[in-house]
C-alpha positions as CSV (number, residue, x, y, z in Angstrom):
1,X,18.6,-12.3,-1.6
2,X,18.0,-13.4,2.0
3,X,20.5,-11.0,3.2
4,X,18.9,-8.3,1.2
5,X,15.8,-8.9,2.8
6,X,17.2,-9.1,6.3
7,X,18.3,-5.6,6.3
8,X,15.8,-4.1,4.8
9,X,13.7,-4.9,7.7
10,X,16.1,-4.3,10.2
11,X,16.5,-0.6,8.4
12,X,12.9,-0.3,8.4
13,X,12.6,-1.0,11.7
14,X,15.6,0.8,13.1
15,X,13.7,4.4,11.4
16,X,10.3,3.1,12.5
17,X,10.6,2.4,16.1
18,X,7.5,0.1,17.5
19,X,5.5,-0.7,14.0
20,X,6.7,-4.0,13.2
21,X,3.6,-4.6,11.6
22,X,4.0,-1.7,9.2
23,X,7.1,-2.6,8.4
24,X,6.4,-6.0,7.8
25,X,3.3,-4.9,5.7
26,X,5.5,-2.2,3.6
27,X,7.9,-4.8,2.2
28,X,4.6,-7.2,1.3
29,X,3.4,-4.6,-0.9
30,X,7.1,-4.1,-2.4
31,X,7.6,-7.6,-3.2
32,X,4.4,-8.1,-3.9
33,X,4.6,-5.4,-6.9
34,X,1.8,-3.2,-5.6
35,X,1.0,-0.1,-3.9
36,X,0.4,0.8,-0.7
37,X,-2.6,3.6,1.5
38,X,-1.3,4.6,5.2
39,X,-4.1,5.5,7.0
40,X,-3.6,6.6,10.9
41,X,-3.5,9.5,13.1
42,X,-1.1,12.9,12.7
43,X,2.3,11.8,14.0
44,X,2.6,8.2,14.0
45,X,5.6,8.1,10.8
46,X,3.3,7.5,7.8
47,X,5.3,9.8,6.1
48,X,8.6,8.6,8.0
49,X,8.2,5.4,7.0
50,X,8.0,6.0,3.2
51,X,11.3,8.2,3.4
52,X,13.1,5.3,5.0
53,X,12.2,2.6,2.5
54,X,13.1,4.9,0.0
55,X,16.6,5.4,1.4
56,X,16.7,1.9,1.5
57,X,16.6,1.5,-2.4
58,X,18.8,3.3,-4.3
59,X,16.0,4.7,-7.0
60,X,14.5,8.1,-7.3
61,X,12.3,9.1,-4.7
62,X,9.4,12.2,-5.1
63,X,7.5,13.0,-2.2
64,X,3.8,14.8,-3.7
65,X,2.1,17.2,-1.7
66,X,-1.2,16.9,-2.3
67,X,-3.6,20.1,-1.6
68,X,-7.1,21.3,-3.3
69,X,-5.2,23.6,-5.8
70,X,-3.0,20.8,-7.1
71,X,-3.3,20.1,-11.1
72,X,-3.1,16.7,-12.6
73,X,-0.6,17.9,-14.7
74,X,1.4,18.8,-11.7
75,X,1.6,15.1,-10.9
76,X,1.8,13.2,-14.1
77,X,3.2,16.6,-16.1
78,X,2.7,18.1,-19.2
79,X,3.4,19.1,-22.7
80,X,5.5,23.1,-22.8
81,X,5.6,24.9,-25.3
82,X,9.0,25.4,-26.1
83,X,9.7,29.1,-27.8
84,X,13.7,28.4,-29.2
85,X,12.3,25.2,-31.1
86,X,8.7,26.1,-31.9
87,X,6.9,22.7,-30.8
88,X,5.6,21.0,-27.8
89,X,8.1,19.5,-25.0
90,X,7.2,16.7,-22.4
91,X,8.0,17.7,-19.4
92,X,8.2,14.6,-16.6
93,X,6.0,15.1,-13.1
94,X,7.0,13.6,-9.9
95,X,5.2,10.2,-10.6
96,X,7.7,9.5,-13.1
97,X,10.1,8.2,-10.2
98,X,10.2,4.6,-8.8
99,X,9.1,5.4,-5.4
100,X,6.7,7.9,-4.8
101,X,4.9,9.2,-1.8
102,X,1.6,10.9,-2.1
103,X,1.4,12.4,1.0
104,X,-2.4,13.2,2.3
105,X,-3.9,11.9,-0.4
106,X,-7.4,12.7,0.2
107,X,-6.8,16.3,0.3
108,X,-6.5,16.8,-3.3
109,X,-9.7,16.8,-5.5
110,X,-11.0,13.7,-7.9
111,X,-9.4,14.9,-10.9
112,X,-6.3,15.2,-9.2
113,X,-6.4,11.7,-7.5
114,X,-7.9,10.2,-10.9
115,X,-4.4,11.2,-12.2
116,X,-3.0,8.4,-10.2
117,X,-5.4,5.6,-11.6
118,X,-3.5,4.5,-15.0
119,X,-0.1,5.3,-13.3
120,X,-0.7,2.7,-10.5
121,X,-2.9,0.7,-12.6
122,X,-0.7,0.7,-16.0
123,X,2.5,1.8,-14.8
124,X,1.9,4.9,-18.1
125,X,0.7,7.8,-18.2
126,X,-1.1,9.6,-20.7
127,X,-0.3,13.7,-21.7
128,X,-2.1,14.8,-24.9
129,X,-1.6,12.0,-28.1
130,X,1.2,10.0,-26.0
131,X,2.0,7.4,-23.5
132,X,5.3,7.8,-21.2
133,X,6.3,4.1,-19.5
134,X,7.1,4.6,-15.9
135,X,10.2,3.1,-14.5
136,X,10.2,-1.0,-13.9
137,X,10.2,-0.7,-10.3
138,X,7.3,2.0,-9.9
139,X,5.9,1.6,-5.6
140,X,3.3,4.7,-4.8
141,X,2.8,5.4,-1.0
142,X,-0.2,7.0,-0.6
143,X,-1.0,8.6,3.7
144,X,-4.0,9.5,4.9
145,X,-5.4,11.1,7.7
146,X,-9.1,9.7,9.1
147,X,-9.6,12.1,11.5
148,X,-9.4,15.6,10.2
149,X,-12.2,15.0,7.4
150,X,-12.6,19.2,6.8
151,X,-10.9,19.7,3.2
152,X,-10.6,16.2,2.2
153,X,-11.8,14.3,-0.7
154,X,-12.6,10.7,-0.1
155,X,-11.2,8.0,-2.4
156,X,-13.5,7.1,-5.0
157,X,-14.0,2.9,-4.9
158,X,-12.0,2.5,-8.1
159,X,-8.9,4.5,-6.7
160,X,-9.3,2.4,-3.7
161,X,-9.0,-0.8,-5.6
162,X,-5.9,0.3,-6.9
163,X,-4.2,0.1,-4.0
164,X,-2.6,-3.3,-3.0
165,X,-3.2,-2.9,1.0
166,X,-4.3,-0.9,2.9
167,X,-2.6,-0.3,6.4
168,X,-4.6,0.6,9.0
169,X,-1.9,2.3,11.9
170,X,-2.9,3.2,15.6
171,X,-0.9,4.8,18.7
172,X,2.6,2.7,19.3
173,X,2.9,1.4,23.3
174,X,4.1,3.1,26.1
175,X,7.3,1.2,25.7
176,X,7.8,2.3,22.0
177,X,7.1,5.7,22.6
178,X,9.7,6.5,25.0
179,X,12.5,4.8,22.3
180,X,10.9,7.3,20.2
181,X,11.7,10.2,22.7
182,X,15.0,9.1,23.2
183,X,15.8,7.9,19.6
184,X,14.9,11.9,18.2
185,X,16.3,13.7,21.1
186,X,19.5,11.6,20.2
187,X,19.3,12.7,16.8
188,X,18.7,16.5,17.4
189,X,21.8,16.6,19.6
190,X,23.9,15.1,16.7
191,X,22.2,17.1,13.9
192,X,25.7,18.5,12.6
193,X,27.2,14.8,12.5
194,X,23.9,13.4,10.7
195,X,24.9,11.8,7.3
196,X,22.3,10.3,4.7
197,X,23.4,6.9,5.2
198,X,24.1,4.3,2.0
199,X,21.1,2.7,0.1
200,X,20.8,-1.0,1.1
201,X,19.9,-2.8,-2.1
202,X,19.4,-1.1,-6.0
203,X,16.3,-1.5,-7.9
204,X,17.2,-4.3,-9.8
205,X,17.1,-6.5,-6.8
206,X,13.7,-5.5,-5.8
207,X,12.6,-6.3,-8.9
208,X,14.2,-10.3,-8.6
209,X,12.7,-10.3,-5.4
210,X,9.1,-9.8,-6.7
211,X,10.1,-12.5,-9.7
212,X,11.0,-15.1,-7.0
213,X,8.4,-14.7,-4.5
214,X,6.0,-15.3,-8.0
215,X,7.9,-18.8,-8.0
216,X,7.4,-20.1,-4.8
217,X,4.9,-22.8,-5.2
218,X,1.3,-22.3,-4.1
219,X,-0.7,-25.8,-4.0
220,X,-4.5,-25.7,-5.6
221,X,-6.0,-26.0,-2.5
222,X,-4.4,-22.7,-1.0
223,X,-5.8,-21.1,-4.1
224,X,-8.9,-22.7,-3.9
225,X,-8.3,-21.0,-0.3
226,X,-8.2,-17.5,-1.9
227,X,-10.7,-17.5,-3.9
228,X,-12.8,-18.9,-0.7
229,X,-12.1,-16.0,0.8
230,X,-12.8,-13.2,-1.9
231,X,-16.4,-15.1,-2.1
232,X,-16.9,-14.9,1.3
233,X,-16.8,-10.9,1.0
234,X,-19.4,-11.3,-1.8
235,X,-21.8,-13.8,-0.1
236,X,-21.1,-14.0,3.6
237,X,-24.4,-16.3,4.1
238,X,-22.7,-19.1,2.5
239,X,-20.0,-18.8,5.3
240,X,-22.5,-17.2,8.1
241,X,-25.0,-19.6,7.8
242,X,-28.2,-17.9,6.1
243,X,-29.7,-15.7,7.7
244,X,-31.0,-11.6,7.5
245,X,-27.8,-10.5,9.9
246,X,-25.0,-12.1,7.7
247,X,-26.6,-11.1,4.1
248,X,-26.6,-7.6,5.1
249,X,-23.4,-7.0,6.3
250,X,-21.9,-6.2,3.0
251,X,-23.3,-4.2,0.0
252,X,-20.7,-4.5,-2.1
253,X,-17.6,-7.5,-2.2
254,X,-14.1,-7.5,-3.2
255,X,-13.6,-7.5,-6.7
256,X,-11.2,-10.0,-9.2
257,X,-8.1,-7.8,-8.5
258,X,-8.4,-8.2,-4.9
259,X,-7.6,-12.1,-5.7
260,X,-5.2,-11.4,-7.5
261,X,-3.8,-9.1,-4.5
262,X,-4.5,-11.8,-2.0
263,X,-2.9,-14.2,-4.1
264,X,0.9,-11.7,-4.6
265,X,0.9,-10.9,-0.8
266,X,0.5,-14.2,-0.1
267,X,4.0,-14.9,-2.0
268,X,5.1,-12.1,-0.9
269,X,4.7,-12.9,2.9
270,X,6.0,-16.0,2.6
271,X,9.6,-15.3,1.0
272,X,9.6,-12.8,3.7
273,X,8.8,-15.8,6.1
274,X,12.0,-17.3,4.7
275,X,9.6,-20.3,3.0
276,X,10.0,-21.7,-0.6
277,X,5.7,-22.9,-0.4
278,X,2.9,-20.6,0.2
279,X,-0.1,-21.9,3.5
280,X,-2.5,-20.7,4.6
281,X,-1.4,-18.7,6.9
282,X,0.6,-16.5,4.6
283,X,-3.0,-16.4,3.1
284,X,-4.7,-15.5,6.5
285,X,-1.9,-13.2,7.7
286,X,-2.4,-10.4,4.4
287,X,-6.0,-10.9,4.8
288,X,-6.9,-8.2,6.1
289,X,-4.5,-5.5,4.7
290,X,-5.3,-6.7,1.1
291,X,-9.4,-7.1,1.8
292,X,-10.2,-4.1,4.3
293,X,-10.6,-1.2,1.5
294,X,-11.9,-3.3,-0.8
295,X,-15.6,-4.5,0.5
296,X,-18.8,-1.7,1.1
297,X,-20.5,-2.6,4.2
298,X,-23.6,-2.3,4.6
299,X,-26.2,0.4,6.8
300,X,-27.1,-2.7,9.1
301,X,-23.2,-3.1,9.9
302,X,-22.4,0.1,10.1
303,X,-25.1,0.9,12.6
304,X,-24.3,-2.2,14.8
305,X,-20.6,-1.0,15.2
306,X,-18.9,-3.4,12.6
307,X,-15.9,-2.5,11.0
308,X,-14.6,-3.9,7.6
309,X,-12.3,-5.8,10.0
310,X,-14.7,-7.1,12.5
311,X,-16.6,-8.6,9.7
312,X,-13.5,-9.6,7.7
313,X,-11.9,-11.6,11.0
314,X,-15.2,-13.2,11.3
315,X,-15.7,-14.3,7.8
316,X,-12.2,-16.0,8.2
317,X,-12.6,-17.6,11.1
318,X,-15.2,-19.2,9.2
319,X,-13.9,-20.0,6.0
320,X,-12.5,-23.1,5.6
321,X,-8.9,-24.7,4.4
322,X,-9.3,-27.3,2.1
């Protein structure tokens, strides 16, 4: 499985030129059995970056356009009546595919994005009187664009939740953008010789991958770590010392799944590490990804120019191992 995992990242990194990070962060969330927000700029290979993990895995792949006249029923589907047969047909919507890409997100309204909730949460969805499983390996992808807020339709908190990480993408260097230049111009004057190239690993292994990382061993004091760290977000004074500043920093903490987040990405990063244990610093390095969308801060914080990150990094810093 270690050479399964090797070129996965070097495809992933090969489509996405100068986002190690992202890739990195992608495969966590894989592995880790959850799903995964993009949130960056126009242009950057949000939507590039979903297309080449799923040619990566040989599973079905939908790609959702979400817009303000899109109908839940046009994502999970719906029951047709069928004339010839005289009854009611289910008819399957593009989340019933194992890896799914629900491009700008925040574009489509709250009933729409509430469709998503049991999918991602129960991996079913629900159409009239019955329940429809979702395939074993079931990986949504959902972009985002922060910047161009006219039309858009925030995530609600609990949609938020249901997302594994959230990854957080800026501007690639000077360096990477010039592979970029050359990388597509490359491919524009080969466009006629372009073919889709073969999938690297099935479903199947995917899904051993996610049951192994859940073996590697993880001591009680790197739990006790996690949970350290999910109170943190809920009482930062503890970890702050106590005082007016660090108690207002955050209305509202991360909730029990985001432990139990912390704690799969944890795994995850570590069999991606190449280790059979689980420290720390697999703990410290999905911090942030797995916490960011998942605390409230507060007025105080927001008006002092703290981020979710600035106060998440801090709160680590101060957190101890034990």
């Amino acid at each position: 499985m270690e050479a399964v995992i090797s070129q996965l990242k070097d495809h992933l990194n090969n489509a996405i030129l100068g986002q190690p990070d992202l890739t990195h962060e992608l495969l966590v969330a894989l592995i880790a059995n959850g799903h995964v927000l993009l949130e960056g700029p126009p242009g950057i290979a949000k939507t590039t970056a979903a297309k080449a993990l799923a040619n990566g895995i040989a599973g079905r792949f939908q790609r959702i356009q979400f817009t303000p006249d899109l109908l839940p029923g046009d994502v999970t589907g719906s029951d047709i009546y069928q004339q010839e047969i005289g009854q009611f047909s289910f008819i399957p919507g593009p989340i019933m595919n194992e890896i799914v890409l629900a491009d700008e997100i925040n574009r489509a309204p709250a009933k729409v994005q509430s469709a998503l909730l049991e999918a991602m949460g129960e991996k079913q969805v629900t159409v009239g009187n019955n329940c429809y499983p979702l395939p074993p390996l079931f990986f949504v992808i959902a972009t985002q664009n922060p910047i161009e807020q006219e039309g858009t339709y925030p995530l609600p908190e609990a949609q938020l939740d249901r997302f594994m990480m959230k990854i957080v993408l800026g501007y690639p260097s000077a360096e990477s953008e010039l592979n970029v230049l050359r990388l597509v111009r490359q491919q524009d004057l080969h466009k006629t010789q372009q073919f889709a190239p073969a999938a690297i690993c099935q479903p199947e292994q995917i899904l051993q991958l996610q049951q192994q990382a859940l073996g590697l061993y993880m001591s009680e004091s790197v739990e006790q770590y996690i949970v350290q760290l999910v109170m943190a977000t809920r009482h930062p004074e503890m970890f702050l010392g106590d005082n007016d500043n660090s108690r207002k920093l955050i209305e509202f903490g991360a909730s029990p799944r985001g432990t139990l987040a912390l704690d799969r990405c944890a795994r995850a990063n570590a069999l991606l590490n190449g280790k059979d244990f689980v420290s720390p610093d697999d703990v410290r390095q999905v911090a942030l990804p797995v916490l960011r969308h998942r605390i409230l801060t507060s007025f105080e914080a927001q008006a002092s120019g703290l981020s979710p990150d600035d106060i998440l990094k801090r709160l680590i810093s101060h957190v101890p191992t034990l």
